[in-house]
C-alpha positions, -999 to +999 in steps of 0.1 A: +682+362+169+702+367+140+715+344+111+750+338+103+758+343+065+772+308+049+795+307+031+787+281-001+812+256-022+795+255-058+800+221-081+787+219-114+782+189-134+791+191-174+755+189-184+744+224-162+768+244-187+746+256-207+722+268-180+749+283-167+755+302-196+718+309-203+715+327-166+749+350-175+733+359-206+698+367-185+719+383-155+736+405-183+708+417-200+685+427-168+715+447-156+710+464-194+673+471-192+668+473-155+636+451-165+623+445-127+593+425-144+613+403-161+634+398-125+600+395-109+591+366-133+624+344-142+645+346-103+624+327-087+628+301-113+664+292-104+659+300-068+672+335-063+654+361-040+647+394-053+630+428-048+614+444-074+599+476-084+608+509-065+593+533-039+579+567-050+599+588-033+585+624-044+570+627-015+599+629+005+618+648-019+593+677-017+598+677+022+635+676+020+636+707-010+613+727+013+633+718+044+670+731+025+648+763+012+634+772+046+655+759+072+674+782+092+707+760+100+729+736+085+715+702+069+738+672+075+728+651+042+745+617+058+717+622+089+690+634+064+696+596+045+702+579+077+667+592+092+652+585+056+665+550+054+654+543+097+619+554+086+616+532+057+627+503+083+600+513+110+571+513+086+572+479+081+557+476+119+586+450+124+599+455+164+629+438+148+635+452+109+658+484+117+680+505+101+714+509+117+735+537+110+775+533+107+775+539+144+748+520+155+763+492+134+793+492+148+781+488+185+754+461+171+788+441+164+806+449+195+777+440+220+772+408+199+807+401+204+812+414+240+833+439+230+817+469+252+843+490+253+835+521+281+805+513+293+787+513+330+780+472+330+738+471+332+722+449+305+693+470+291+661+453+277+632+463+263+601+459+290+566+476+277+587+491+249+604+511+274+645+512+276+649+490+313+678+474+332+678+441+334+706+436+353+738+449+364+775+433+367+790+427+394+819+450+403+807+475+378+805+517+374+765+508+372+763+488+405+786+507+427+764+540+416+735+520+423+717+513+392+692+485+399+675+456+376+641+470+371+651+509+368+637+524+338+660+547+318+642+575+309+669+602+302+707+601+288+725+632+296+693+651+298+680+638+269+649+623+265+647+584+259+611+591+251+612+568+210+643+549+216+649+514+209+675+495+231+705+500+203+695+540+205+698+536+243+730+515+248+744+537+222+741+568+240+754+555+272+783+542+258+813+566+258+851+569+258+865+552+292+870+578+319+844+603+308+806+604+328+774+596+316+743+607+334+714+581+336+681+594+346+654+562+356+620+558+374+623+530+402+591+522+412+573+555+407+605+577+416+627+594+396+664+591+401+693+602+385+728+587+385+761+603+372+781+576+362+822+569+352+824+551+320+852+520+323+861+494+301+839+464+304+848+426+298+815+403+295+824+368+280+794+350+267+798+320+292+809+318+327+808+282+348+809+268+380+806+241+406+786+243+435+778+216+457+787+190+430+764+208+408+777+227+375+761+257+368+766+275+330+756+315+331+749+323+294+750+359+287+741+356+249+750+336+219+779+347+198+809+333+177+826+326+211+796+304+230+797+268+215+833+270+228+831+278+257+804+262+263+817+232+259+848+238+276+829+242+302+811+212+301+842+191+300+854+207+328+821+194+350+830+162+333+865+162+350+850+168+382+826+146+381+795+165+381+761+146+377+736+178+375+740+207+355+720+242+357+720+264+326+710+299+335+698+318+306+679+350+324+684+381+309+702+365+278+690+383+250+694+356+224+720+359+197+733+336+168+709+310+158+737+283+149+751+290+186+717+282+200+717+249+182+752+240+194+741+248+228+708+223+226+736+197+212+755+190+244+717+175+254+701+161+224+710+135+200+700+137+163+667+160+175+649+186+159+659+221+181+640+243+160+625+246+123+625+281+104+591+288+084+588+322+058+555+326+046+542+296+065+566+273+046+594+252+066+625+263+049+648+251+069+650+228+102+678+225+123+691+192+143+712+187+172+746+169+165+753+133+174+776+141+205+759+153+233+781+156+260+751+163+288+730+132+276+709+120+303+721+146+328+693+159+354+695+195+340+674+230+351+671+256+330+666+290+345+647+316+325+628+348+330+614+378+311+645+387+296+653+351+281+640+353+245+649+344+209+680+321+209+673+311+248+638+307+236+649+279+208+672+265+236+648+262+269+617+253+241+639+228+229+651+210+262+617+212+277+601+196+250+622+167+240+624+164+281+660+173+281+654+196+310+632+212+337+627+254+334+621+271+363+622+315+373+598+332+349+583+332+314+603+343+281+597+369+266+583+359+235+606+371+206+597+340+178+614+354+145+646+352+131+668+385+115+692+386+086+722+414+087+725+431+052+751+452+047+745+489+031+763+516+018+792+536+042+790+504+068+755+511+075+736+475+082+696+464+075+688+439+104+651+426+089+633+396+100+631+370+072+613+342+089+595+328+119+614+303+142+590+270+155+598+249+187+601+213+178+564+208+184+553+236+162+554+263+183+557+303+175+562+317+209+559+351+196+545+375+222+532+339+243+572+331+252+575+296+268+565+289+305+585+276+329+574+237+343+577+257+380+574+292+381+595+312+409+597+351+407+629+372+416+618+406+423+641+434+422+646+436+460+657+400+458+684+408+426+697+440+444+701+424+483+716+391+468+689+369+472+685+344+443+651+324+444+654+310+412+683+295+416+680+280+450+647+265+437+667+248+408+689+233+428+662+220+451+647+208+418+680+191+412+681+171+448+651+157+451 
C-alpha cells in the first residue's frame, strides 16, 4: 500500500514571522556547514524529518576500483549505481523498502494505473517468495496459451527467476505488443513452458454487475481511478434497486491507501477504517466520510491469499465494525504502509514508513485477516470455471 503525497496550503499568523525568519537563517546556515548534528538536534523541533550522518562507502569503492582494473568487458556506471542503490534498499530486510530503477519505476506507475501496455493478462503475486500467477484475464494471450492461477514462473526467456521480486518479474514479461515472451512455470511438480504473444492489455480498477438482484463489485486494486468508479457503480445498483451487494477483492493487491478509505466509506459512517502507527506511535487515523451509500446493505466480501494491504484495511474494516461478512480464504498479511520518494534520473525509493492497525488494533502483518466462513477455490476450480467462493456468498446473501 502506498501513500499519496498531499499537497499542503500554508497560513501564517503575523506573530510566527520571526520564527519564520529564525528557521531561513537556520535552513541557510546548515546548507553552509553541512552540520548533520546540528540537523540531528534542531529538525525535529519544528517538526521536520531528516536523515543524518552518511554511510561509509570505502568499502564498495574498493570493490568497484578492482572490478574497472580487472574486468574483462565494459562497465555500465548507470547499472553499477542502480545495483549499488537496490542493495542499500534490500539490507534494510524490508520485503517492501526497494529501489526502483527508471524502468522499474515506470512500470511501478503503469501497473498502479492499469496502464499495462503489451502484456500476456496473468496477475503475478508473490506466494513463498516465489514469482506465481494469481490469476489470468479472461480473453487474454496468457489464458488462451494456458497459463493457470497457481503456476509458478520460474524462467523468463530462459532466464532464471531464481532472486526476483514480482516488479523484476512483471518487468521482464512485459514487452512491445506483437513480440513473444517465453514463460517457463512449475504446475504442481511439472515444469511447463509457454511461448506467448504480447498484446495490449486494458484492466480498469473496478468492474460491476447484477446478478440475481445481487450487485457484485470486482476490485482489481486501488488507484486514482477506484473511488469513482466505485461509486459509479454503486449508484448504478441503486437504480436497479439492488438490496445486497458482494465486493470481491481476491487477488487485489492493495494500492492507494486514501482509495481504500473511500472504498470503506460507501459502508461506514464517521468510523475509524484504519490508524497509521511509526515507531509504535498513532500518527495518523483515518475515518470514513459521512455518506455511505451501502449503509445497512447485507454485503459479502470475498477475499483470499492474494487480498492484502489496501483490501486488508477494507475487509478488516467491514468485518469489524460489522459492515460485512468475508468469506474464500485468508489475506495475506501485508500490514505496513510505503512512501514513493523520488531519486535522481526518475529512479523512485518505495520504503515503508509506518505500520497500518485495523480499527481494533490490529497489525495483520504475516497473520492476514480470516474470513467469518472459509471456502477454498483450488486451481482446478479457477481454470474449469467453477467459483466456490462466490456461490457461497451469495448463499450467504439469501439466507
Amino acid at each position: 500500500m502506498t501513500r499519496p503525497n498531499r499537497d499542503k496550503k500554508w497560513s501564517f499568523a503575523p506573530s510566527t514571522f520571526v520564527l519564520i525568519m529564525a528557521l531561513m537563517l537556520f535552513v541557510g546556515y546548515v546548507g553552509g556547514t553541512r552540520n548533520d548534528q546540528i540537523v540531528g538536534a534542531v529538525a525535529p523541533v519544528f517538526g521536520f524529518k531528516v536523515a543524518t550522518g552518511t554511510l561509509d562507502l570505502a568499502s564498495a569503492q574498493d570493490t568497484y576500483r578492482a572490478l574497472k582494473a580487472n574486468f574483462d568487458g565494459e562497465l555500465d556506471q548507470t547499472a553499477l549505481v542502480d545495483g549499488a542503490s537496490k542493495g542499500i534498499a534490500a539490507a534494510a530486510g524490508d520485503d517492501y523498502t526497494v529501489y526502483m530503477d527508471r524502468k522499474q519505476a515506470e512500470e511501478f506507475n503503469k501497473d498502479l494505473n492499469g496502464d499495462i501496455g503489451g502484456g500476456i493478462g496473468a496477475e503475478i503475486g508473490s506466494r513463498s517468495g516465489r514469482p506465481t500467477v494469481i490469476r489470468t484475464l479472461a480473453d487474454t494471450p496468457a489464458q488462451k496459451a494456458g497459463v493457470q492461477a497457481g503456476d509458478i514462473i520460474v524462467g523468463v526467456n530462459d532466464e532464471s527467476s531464481e532472486g526476483w521480486t514480482v516488479s523484476d518479474t512483471v518487468s521482464k514479461i512485459r514487452g512491445e505488443v506483437g513480440t513473444t515472451v517465453k514463460v517457463s512455470v512449475i504446475r504442481t511438480g511439472e515444469a511447463k513452458e509457454f511461448t506467448i504473444t504480447r498484446a495490449t492489455i486494458t484492466s480498469p480498477s473496478v468492474d460491476s454487475t447484477v446478478t440475481d438482484g445481487i450487485g457484485i463489485i470486482t476490485m482489481r486494486r486501488f488507484d486514482d481511478t477506484t473511488t469513482d468508479l466505485a461509486r459509479k457503480a454503486v449508484l448504478d445498483f441503486k437504480n436497479q434497486n439492488v438490496k445486497k451487494v458482494i465486493l470481491d477483492l481476491r487477488g487485489n493487491g492493495g494500492g492507494l491507501l486514501t482509495s481504500a478509505q473511500d472504498v470503506a466509506g460507501l459502508w461506514l459512517r464517521d468510523k475509524v477504517v484504519v490508524s497509521e502507527r511509526t515507531r509504535g506511535v498513532t500518527v495518523e487515523e483515518l475515518k470514513s466520510g459521512g455518506n455511505p451509500l451501502l449503509e445497512g446493505i447485507p454485503t459479502v466480501v470475498l477475499t483470499n491469499e492474494g487480498s492484502a494491504s489496501a483490501s486488508e484495511i477494507v475487509a478488516g474494516a467491514l468485518q469489524e465494525h460489522k459492515a460485512a461478512t468475508l468469506v474464500g480464504e485468508k489475506t495475506f498479511g501485508k500490514g505496513s504502509v510505503q512512501k514513493l520518494i523520488g531519486m535522481q534520473n526518475g529512479t523512485v525509493l518505495k520504503v515503508t514508513v509506518a505500520r497500518w492497525y485495523t480499527p481494533n488494533g490490529k497489525n495483520i502483518t504475516k497473520e492476514g485477516i480470516s474470513p467469518d466462513k472459509k471456502v477454498a477455490l483450488t486451481a482446478a476450480d479457477a481454470n474449469e470455471g467453477r467459483d466456490p467462493q462466490l456461490d457461497a456468498a451469495k448463499a450467504q446473501l439469501n439466507k
